[in-house]
N, C-alpha and C positions, 0 to 999 in steps of 0.2 A: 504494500500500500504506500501509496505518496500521497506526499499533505500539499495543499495549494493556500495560499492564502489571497484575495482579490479584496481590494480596495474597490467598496460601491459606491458611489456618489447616490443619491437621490431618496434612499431608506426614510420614513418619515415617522412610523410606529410599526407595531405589532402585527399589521397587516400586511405591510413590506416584508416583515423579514417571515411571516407565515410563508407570502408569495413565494421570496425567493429558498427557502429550504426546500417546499414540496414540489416547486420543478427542478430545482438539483438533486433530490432524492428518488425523481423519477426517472433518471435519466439511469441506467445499465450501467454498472461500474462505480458509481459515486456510492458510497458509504456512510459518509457521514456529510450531512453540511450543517455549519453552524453558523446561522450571524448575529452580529452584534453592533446595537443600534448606535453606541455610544462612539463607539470605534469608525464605525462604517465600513467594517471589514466583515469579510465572509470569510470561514476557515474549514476547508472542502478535503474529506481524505477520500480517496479514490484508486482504483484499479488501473494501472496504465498499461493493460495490457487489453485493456474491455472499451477505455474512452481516451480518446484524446483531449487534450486541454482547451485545446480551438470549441470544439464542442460546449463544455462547461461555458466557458466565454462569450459564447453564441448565445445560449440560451438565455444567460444574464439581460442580454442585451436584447433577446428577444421579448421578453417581461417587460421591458421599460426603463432598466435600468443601466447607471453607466462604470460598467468595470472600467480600472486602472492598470 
């Protein structure tokens, strides 16, 4: 397992970081995601043999949100 860590811009409460966990946790290979609103960081462990990282990062983006 590898850990990622992404800086989110735009997180605003509890429903932000609901959103962004359970489409990182839907995604094949992701394990854990955790974020945290105070930080604005998400911290993502994952399977790099199941997902690529582009993927993770995609999806962030696809939600609305702006990884770093």
């Amino acid at each position: 397992m590898n850990e990622l860590k992404v800086s989110v811009a735009g997180m605003k409460g509890d429903d932000c970081i609901q959103e962004i966990e359970q489409a990182l946790l839907s995604l094949n290979g992701v394990e854990r995601a955790l974020a945290d609103l105070k930080e604005e960081m998400v911290s993502i462990e994952y399977d790099e043999h199941a997902i690529d990282v582009s993927v993770i990062i995609n999806t962030i983006e696809q939600i609305g949100f702006e990884p770093a």
